[in-house]
C-alpha positions as CSV (number, residue, x, y, z in Angstrom):
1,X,-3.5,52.9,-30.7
2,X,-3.3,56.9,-31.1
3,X,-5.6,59.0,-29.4
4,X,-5.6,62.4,-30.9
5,X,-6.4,65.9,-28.8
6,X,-7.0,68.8,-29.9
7,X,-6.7,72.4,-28.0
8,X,-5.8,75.8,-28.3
9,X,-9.3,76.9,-30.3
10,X,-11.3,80.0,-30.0
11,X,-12.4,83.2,-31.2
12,X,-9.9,85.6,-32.6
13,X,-10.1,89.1,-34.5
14,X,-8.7,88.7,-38.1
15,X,-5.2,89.3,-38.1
16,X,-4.8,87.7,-35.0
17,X,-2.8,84.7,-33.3
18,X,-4.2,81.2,-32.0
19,X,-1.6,78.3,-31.7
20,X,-3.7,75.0,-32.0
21,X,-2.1,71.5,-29.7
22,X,-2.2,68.3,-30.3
23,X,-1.3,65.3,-27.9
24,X,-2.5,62.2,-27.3
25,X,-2.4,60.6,-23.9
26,X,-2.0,56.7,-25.3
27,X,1.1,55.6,-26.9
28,X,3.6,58.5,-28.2
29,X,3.0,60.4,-31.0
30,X,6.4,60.4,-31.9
31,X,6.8,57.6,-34.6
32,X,3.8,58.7,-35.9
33,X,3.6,61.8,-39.1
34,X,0.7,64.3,-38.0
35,X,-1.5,66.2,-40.0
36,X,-3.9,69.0,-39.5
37,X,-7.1,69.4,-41.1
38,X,-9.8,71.6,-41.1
39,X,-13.7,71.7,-42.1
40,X,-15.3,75.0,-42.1
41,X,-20.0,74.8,-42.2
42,X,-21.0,73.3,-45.1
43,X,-17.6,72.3,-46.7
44,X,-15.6,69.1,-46.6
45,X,-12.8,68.2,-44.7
46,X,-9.6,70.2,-45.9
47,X,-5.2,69.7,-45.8
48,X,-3.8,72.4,-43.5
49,X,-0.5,71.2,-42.7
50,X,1.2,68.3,-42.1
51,X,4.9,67.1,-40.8
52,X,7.2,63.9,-40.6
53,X,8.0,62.1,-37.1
54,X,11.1,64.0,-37.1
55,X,10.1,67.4,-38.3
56,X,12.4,67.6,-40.9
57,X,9.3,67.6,-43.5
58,X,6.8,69.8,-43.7
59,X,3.4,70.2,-46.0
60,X,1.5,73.3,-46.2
61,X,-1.7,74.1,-48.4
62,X,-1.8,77.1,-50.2
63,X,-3.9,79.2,-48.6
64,X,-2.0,78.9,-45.6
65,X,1.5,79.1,-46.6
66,X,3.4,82.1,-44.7
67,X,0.8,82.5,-42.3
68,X,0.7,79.1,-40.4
69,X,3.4,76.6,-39.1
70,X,3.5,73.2,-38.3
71,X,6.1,72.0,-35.5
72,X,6.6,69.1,-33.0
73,X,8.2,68.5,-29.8
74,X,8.3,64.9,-29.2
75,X,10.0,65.4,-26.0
76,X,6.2,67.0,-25.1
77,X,5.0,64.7,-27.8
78,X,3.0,67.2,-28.7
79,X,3.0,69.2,-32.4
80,X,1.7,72.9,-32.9
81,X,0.1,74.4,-35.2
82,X,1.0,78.1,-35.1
83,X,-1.6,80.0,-37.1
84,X,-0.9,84.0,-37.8
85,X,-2.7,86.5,-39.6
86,X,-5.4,84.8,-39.6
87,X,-8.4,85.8,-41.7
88,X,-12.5,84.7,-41.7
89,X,-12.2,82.1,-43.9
90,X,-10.0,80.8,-41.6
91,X,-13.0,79.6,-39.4
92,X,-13.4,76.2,-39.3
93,X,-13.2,73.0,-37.1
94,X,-9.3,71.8,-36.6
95,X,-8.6,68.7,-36.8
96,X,-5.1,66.5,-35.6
97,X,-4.7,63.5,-37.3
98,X,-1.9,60.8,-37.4
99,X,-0.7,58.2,-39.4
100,X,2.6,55.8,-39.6
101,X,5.1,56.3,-42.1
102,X,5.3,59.3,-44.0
103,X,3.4,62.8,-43.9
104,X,0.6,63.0,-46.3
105,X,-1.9,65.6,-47.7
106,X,-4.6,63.3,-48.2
107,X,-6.8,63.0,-45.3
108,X,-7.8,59.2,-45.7
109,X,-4.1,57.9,-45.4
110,X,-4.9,58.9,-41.8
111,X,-5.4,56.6,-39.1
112,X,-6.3,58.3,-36.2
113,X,-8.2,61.5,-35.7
114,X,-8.6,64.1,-32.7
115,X,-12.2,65.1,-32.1
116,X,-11.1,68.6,-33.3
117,X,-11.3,72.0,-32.3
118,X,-12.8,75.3,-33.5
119,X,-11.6,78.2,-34.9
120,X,-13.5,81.3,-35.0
121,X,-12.0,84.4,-36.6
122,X,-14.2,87.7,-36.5
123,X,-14.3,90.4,-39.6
């Protein structure tokens, strides 16, 4: 079983950096397609990003596209989320979540879920 965690949150001005990690200390997260999601007060659970086991594939949602970037390093077995110029409505909870097979954009083809971590971007 995969045991998602999340790091890397905090507060940042807009038009700032945060890279977001996630790792799992259990079994690998290599054979496994990662996702990140996010759920901001009040709203539901959205897509972020997502990409294969190999990192050959890679999903973005609109509103992040050119501004954030999904990578993995399974020799870390780790994957990133870089997030840049980020804006308020970027504020949210982050959340890692992994699945077998292939990456998805729909958050209940997920598995397993990290407890997530926040975001806070300042105006």
């Amino acid at each position: 079983q995969v045991q998602p965690v999340e790091s890397g949150g905090g507060l940042v001005q807009a038009g700032g950096s945060l890279r977001l990690s996630c790792t799992t200390s259990t079994r690998t997260l290599s054979d496994h397609a990662v996702g990140w999601f996010r759920q901001a007060p009040g709203k539901g659970r959205e897509f972020v990003a997502a990409i294969n086991w190999g990192g050959a594939v890679t999903y973005y949602a609109d509103s992040v596209k050119g501004r954030f970037t999904i990578s993995r390093d399974n020799a870390k077995n780790t994957v990133y989320l870089q997030m840049n110029s980020l804006k308020f409505e970027d504020t949210a909870v982050y959340y890692c979540a992994a699945k077998f097979s292939t990456a998805s954009m729909v958050a209940t083809l997920y598995n397993y879920w990290g407890q997530g971590t926040q975001v806070t971007v300042s105006s």
